[in-house]
N, C-alpha and C positions, 0 to 999 in steps of 0.2 A: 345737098349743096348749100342750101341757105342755112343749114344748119351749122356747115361748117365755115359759113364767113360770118357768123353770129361770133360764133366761138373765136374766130380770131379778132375780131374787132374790141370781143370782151377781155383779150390775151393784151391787146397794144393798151387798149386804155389803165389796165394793171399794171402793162409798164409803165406807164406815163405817169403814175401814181405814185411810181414808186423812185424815179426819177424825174425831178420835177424838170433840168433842165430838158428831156425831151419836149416839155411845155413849148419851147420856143421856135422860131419860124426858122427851118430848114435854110441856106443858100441853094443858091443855083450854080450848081459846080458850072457848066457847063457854061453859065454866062458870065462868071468869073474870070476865068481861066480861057476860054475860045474866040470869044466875043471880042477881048482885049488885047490881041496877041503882041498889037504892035505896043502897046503901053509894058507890058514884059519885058518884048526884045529891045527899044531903049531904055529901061528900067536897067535893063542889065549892062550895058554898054554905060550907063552912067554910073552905075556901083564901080566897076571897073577902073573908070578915070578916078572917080574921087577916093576909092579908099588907097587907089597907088601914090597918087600926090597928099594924102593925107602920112602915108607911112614914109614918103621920103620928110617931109616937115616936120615931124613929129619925131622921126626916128632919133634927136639928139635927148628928148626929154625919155623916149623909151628906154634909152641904152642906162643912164641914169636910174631912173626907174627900178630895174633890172640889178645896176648894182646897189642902192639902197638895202633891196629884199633880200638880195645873196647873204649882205654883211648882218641884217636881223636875225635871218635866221640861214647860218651856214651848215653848208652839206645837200640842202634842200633845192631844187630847179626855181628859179623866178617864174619861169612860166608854169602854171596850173593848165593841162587838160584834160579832157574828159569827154566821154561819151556822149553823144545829143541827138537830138531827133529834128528832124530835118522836113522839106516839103514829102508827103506823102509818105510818110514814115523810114523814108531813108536816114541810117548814121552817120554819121559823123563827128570827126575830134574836133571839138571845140575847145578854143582858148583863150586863157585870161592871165593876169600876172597875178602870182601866188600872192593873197591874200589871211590864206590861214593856216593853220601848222600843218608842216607834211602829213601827219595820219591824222587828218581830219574827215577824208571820207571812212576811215574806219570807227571814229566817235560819234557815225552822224546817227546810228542806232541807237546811243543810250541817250538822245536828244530825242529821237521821234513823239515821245507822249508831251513832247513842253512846244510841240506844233500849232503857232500861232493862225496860221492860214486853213480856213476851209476846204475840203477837196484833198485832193493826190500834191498840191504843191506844197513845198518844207519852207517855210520861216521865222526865226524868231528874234526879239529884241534882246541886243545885247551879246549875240552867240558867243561863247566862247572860247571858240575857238581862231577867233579872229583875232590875227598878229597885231601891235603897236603899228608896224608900218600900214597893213594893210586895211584899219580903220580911216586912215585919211585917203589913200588909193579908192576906196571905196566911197567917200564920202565927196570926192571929187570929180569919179568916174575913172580914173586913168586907170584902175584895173582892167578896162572894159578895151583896151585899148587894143590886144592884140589880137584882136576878132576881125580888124581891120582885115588880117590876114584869111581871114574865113570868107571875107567878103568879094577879097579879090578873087580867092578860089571858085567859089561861087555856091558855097555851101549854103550860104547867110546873103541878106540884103541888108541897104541901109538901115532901111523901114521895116519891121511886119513884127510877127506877135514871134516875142522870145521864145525860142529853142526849149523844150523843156527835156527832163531826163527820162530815161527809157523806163524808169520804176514808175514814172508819174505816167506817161503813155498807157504803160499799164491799166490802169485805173479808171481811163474814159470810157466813157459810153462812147454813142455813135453821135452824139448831139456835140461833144464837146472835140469828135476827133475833125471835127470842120477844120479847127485853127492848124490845121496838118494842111491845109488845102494849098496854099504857098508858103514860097520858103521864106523862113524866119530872121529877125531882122536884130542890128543895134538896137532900135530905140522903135516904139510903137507909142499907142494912146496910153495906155498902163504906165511907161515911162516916166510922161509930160505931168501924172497927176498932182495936185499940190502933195495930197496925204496917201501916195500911190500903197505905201505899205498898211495903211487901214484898210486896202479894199480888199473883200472877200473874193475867192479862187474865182465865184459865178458873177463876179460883178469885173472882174479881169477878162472873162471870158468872151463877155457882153461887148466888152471893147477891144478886143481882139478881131471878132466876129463883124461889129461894127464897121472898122477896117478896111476888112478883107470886103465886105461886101461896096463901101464906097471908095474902093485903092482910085487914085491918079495922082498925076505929078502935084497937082496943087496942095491936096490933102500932104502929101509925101514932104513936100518944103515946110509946111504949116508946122507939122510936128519936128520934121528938124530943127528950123529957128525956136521952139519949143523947147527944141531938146538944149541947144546951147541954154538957156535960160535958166531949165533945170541945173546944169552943171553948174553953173555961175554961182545957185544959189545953195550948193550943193546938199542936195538931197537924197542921194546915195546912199546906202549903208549896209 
């Protein structure tokens, strides 16, 4: 018996070796998630109101929006969706307004080796594949705009750590499937950063994790009014 918790102790620390972010300190699902139910269940009742009066206000810049991208590039849907991963590993279609040419996710393979991001996430400067219209959409946010719709659904929250893609899911460890722990959000700490696209995949993750383990409303406003300020100064791309 002692023989064989030698051996597994000598097996986790291999892992840990070999994954450094297992290095870091676990949450507590349970006091996450249990402990908070009522901060949830109005979390959610507020996503509700504001992303529905957000899409009646907004919906005269959306509809514009919308035909802008059709006349850029005609034939092609304004709206871009796409497969995403959700709280606790559930899918869902997530959307955005097309920003880059129709068979972009088909180019996004002979792009993979110029992968500026550490880890399982894809970004690089410059991409190519991003339209005329959808450089400024992007650099202003208003791509981001019809996720609104995710939100009322209830796929998405205002706040929490971005959606990522089912290839990237892929690729976590157990350390990094935390950020699956709720559901995913507009705008998070990674969002608000000044130089959000300098940060490495583990230093996104950190504040993800961050986050999730200090959610309330106050934090939740904090990075909103953040969030506008990003926009204003647009930092998007």
């Amino acid at each position: 018996m002692a023989s064989t918790a030698v051996d597994s102790t000598l097996q986790k620390e291999k892992t840990v070796a070999s994954n450094p972010q297992e290095c870091g300190t676990y949450l507590n699902r349970e006091e996450v998630l249990h402990s908070r139910k009522w901060y949830w269940r109005v979390r959610r009742a507020q996503d509700i109101l504001f992303s529905g009066l957000a899409m009646l206000v907004l919906l005269p810049l959306m509809a514009i929006t919308a035909v802008v991208i059709y006349i850029d590039s005609p034939g092609a849907s304004p709206i871009f969706s796409q497969e995403r991963i959700g709280r606790d590993g559930k899918k869902f279609r997530f959307y955005k307004f097309r920003s880059m040419i129709p068979d972009a996710e088909a180019r996004l393979e002979e792009l993979l080796a110029q992968n500026e991001m550490e880890g399982p996430a894809f970004k690089i400067k410059d991409d190519p594949r991003i339209t005329r219209v959808g450089r400024f959409i992007r650099k202003t946010s208003i791509d981001e705009l019809p996720q609104l719709w995710n939100i009322f659904k209830g796929d998405m929250s205002i706040v929490g750590p971005r959606p990522p893609l089912p290839r990237e899911v892929e690729q976590y460890n157990d350390y990094q499937r935390q950020r699956l722990y709720v559901t995913p959000g507009l705008t998070c700490y990674w969002q608000i950063q000044p130089e959000r696209n300098q940060l490495s995949f583990d230093e996104w993750l950190e504040l993800d994790l961050k986050y999730i383990q200090e959610c309330s409303f106050l934090n939740d406003w904090k990075i909103i009014l953040k969030t506008f300020g990003a926009v204003f100064k647009m930092r998007g791309q």
